[in-house]
C-alpha positions in Angstrom: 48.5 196.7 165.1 46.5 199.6 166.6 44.2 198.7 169.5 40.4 198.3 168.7 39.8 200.2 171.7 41.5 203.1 172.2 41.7 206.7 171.1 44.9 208.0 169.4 45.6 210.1 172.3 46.2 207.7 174.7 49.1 206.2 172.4 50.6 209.3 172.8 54.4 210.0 174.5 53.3 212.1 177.1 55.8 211.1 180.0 59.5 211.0 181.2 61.1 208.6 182.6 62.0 209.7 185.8 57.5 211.3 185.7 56.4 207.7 185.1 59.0 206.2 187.4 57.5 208.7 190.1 53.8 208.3 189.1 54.9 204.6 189.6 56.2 204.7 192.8 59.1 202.7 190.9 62.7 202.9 190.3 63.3 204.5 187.1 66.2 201.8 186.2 63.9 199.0 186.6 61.3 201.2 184.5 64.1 201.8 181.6 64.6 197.9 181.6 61.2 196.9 181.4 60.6 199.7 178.2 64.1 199.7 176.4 66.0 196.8 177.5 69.3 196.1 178.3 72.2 195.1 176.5 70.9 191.8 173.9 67.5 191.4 176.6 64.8 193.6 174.2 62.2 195.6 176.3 58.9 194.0 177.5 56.8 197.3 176.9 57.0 199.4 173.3 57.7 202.9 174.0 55.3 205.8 172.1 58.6 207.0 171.6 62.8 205.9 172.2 64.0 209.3 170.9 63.6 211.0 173.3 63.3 208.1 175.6 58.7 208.7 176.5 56.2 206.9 177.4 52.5 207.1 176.3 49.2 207.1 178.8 49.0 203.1 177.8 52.9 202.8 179.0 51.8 204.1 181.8 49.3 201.9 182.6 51.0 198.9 180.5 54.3 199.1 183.7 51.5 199.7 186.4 50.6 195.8 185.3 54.3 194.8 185.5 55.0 195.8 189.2 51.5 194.7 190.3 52.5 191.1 189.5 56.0 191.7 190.6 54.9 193.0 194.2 51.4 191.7 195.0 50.9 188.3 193.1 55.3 187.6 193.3 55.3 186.5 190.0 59.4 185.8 189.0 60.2 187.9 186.0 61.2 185.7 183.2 57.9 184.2 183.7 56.3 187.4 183.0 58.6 188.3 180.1 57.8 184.9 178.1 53.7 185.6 179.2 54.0 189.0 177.6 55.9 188.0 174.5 53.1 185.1 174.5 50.4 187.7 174.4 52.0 190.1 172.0 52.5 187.5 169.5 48.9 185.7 169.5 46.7 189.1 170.8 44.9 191.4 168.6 44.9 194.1 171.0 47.7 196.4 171.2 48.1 196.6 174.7 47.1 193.2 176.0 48.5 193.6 179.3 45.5 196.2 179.8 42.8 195.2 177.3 42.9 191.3 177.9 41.8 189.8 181.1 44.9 188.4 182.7 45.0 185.7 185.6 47.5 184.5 187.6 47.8 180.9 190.1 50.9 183.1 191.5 53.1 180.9 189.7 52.6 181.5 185.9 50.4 184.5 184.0 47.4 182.6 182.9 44.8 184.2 180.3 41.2 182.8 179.6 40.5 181.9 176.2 36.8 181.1 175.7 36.3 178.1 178.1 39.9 177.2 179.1 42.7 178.8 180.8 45.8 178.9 178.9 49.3 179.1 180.8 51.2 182.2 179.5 54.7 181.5 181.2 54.8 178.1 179.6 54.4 178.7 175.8 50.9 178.4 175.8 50.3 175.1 178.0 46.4 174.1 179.3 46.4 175.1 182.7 43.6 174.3 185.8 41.3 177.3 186.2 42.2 177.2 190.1 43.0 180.7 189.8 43.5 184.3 191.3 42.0 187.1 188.9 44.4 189.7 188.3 41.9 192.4 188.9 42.9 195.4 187.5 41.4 197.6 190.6 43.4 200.8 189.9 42.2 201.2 186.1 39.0 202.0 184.8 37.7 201.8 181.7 34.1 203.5 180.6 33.0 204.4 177.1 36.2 204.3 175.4 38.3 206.7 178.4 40.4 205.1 180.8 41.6 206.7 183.9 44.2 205.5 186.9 44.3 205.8 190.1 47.8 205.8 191.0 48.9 204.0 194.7 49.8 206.7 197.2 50.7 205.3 200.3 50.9 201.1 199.4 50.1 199.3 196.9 46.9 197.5 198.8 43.8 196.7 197.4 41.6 199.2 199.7 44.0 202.6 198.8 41.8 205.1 198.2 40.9 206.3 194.5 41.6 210.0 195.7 44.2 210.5 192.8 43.4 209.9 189.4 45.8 210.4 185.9 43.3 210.7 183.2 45.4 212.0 179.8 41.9 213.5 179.3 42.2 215.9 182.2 44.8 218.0 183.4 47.1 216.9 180.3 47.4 213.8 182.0 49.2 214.4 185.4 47.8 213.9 188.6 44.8 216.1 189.9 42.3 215.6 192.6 39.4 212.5 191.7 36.6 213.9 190.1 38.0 217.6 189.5 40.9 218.9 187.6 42.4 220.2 190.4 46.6 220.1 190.0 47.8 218.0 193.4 50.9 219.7 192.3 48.9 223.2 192.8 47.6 221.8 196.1 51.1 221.2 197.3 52.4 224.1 196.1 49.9 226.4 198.1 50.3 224.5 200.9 54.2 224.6 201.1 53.2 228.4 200.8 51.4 228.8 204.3 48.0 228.1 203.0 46.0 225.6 205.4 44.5 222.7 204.6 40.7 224.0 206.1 41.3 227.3 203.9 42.2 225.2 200.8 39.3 223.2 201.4 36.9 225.9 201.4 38.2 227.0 198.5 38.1 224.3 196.5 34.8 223.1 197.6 36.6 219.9 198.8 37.0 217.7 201.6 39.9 218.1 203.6 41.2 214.7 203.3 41.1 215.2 199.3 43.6 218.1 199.9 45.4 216.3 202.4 46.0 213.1 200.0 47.3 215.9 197.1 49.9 216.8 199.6 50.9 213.4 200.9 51.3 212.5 196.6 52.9 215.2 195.7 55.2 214.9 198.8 56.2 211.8 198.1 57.1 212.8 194.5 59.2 215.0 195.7 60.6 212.2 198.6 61.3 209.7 195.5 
């Protein structure tokens, strides 16, 4: 069923494994299991596209929710595989991991219906509203666009939005918050001699902007 809130474009396959694995900051095996499966265990996320093997803006965004609960709330993952199967049968969004507020006790995936919580990991089961939001701090959404700051140094709640993917901007691959300046341009200048100040200058930015384009970009290339 196509999503009542988003665009066409954003369903789009737009990225490689091994680009969303890196945007990630996630290892592209656990990334292939989560979106294809393994063996007789079927994927968690539907892929814009298996042949070849892409993944669409909402993918993108869609595995950014998986390792969140994996790494900050601990959540154990055949929990969050029967939550998500939970929420793709009995959703009417698309991508419900992104478009429907989750919650979690950081035992179960929790999700508020109306005025009661309903326990995900347990086939739907009441559950006490004694809860931890799973706040989706790295994605906005604002008049139908959605854009993602992508974690740079560690996945931490005060990371600086200095990165954004917007499919929008840039044909969706990193640039520099609030331009669509190419971190990959950035680096690419700088690994040519250019300085930081100079690039600064140039690009009318502050030089911890270009300094956080590098560090990205680095890492990229580090993973």
């Amino acid at each position: 069923m196509k999503s009542p809130l988003l665009d066409n474009h954003l369903e789009l396959p737009m990225y490689g494994l091994s680009e969303a694995a890196l945007y990630l900051r996630i290892p592209i095996k656990t990334l292939e299991y989560w979106v294809f499966g393994r063996g007789r265990i079927p994927p968690m996320i539907k892929a814009a596209s298996r042949l070849p093997r892409s993944l669409s803006f909402m993918n993108l965004l869609e595995c950014h929710m998986l390792a969140a609960m994996r790494s900050l709330y601990d959540l154990r993952l055949p929990k969050i595989r029967r939550g998500v199967a939970h929420l793709n049968k009995a959703s009417v969004f698309g991508h419900p991991l992104i478009e429907q507020p989750l919650l979690t006790d950081r035992v179960d995936l929790l999700i508020r219906e109306l005025d009661k919580i309903v326990n995900l990991s347990r086939g739907g089961q009441l559950a006490i509203p004694e809860i931890v939001n799973v706040h989706l701090e790295r994605i906005e959404y604002d008049k139908g666009r959605f854009r993602f700051y992508p974690f740079v140094r560690q996945r931490r709640a005060d990371e600086p939005k200095l990165i954004v993917i917007n499919p929008s901007v840039g044909f969706g691959k990193p640039v520099i918050t609030g331009t669509g300046i190419s971190t990959a341009v950035i680096a690419s200048r700088f690994n040519a001699r250019e300085s930081m100040p100079d690039l600064a200058r140039e690009y009318g930015l502050e030089e911890r902007q270009i300094e956080e384009a590098i560090r990205w970009e680095t890492r990229a290339v580090a993973a």
